[in-house]
KEKE-3310 file (N, C-alpha, C; in steps of 0.2 Angstrom, whole numbers, plus 5000, padded with zeros to 4 digits):
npx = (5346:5338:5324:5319:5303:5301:5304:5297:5284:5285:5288:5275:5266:5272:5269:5256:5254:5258:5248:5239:5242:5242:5230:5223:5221:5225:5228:5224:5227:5241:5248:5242:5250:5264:5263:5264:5276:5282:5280:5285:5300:5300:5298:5311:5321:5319:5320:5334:5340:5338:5343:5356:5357:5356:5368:5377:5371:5374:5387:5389:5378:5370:5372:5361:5352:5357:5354:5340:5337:5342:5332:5323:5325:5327:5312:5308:5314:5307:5294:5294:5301:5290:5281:5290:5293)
npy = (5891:5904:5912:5926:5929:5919:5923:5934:5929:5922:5936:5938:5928:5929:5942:5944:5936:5942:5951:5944:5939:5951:5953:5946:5941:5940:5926:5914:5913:5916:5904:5893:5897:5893:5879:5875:5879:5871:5858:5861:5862:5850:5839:5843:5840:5826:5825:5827:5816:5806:5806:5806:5792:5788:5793:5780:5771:5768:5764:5752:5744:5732:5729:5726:5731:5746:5750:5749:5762:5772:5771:5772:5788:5792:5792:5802:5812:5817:5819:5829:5838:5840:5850:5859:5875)
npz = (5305:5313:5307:5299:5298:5309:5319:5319:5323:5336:5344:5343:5347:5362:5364:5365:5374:5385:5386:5388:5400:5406:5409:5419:5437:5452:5469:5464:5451:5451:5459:5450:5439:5446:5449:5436:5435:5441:5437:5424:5429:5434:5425:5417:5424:5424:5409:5408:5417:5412:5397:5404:5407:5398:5392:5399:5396:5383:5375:5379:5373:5361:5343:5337:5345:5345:5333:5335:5343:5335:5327:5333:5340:5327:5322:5333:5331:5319:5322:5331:5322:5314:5321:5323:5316)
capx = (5346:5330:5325:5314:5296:5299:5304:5291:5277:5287:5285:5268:5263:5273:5266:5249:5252:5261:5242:5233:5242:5240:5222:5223:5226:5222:5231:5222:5231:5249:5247:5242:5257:5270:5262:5267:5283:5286:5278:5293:5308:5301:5299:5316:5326:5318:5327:5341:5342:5335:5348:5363:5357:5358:5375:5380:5371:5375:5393:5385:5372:5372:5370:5353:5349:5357:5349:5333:5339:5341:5326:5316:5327:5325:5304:5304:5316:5303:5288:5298:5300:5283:5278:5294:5294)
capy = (5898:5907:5916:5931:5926:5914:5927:5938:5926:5921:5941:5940:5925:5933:5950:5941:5931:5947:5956:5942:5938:5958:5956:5940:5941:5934:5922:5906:5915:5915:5897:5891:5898:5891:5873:5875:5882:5865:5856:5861:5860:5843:5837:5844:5836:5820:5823:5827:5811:5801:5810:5803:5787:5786:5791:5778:5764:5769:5762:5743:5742:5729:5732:5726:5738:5751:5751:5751:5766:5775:5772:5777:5795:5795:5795:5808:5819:5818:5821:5838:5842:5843:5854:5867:5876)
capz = (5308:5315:5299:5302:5300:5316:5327:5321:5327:5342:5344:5340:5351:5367:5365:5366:5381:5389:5387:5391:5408:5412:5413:5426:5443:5458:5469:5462:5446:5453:5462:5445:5436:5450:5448:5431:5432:5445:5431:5421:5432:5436:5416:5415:5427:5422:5405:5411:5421:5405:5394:5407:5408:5391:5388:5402:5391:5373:5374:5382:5367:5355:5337:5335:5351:5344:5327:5334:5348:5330:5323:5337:5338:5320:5323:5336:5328:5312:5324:5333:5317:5311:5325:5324:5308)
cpx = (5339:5329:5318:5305:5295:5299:5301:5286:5278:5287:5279:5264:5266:5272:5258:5248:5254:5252:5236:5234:5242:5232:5220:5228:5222:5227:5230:5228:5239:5251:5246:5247:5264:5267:5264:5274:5286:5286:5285:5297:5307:5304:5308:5323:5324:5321:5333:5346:5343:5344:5358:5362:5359:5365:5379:5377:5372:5380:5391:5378:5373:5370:5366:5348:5351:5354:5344:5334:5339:5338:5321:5318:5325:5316:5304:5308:5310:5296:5290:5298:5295:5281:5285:5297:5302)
cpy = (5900:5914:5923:5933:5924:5918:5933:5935:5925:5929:5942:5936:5929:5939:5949:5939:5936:5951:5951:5941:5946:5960:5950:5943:5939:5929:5916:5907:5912:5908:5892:5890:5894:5882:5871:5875:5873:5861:5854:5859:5850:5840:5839:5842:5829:5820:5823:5820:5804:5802:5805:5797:5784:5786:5786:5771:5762:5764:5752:5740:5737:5730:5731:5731:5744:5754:5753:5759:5772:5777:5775:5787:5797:5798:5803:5814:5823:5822:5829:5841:5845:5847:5859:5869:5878)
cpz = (5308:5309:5304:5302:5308:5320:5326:5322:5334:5346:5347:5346:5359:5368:5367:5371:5385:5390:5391:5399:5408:5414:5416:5431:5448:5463:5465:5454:5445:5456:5455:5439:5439:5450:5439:5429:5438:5440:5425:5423:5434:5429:5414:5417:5425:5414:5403:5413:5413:5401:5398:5407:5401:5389:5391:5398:5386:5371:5375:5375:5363:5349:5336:5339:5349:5339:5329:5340:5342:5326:5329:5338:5332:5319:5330:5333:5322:5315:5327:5327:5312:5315:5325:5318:5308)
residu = (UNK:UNK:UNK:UNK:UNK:UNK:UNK:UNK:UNK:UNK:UNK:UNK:UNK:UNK:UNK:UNK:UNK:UNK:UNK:UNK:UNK:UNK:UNK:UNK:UNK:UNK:UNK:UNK:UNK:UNK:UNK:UNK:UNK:UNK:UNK:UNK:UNK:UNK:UNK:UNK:UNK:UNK:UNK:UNK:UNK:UNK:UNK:UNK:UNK:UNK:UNK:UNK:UNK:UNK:UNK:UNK:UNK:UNK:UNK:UNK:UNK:UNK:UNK:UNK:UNK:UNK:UNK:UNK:UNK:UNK:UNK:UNK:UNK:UNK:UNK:UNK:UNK:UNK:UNK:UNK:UNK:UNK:UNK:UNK:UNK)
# end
């Protein structure tokens, strides 16, 4: 559960970034942001895509494939985890 520290930094950070984007403006600004947000939608449909391809090969895996398909989840779970309190 999100305990109440975290969402008062996430608060804290998004009140901060609401003040700093109100004193940017410009097109180059808004062209900036929208290469960003494509940015996103790309990275997000790539793991989406990623994500399906996966559950279509999980079942065809063989056990030494699958062990190590484990351990590499197991490392990025631990590395996400160091970055989200």
């Amino acid at each position: 559960m999100v305990n109440e520290m975290t969402l008062s930094r996430i608060s804290d950070f998004v009140s901060q970034l609401g003040a700093l984007l109100s004193k940017v403006s410009g097109i180059g600004f808004w062209l900036f942001m929208l290469g960003i947000a494509l940015l996103a939608v790309l990275l997000f449909a790539v793991v989406i895509k990623l994500l399906i391809h996966l559950v279509k090969i999980l079942p065809n895996l063989t056990i030494g494939q699958f062990i190590k398909f484990v351990l590499v989840l197991a490392v990025i779970l631990i590395v996400v985890g160091l970055f989200v309190p």
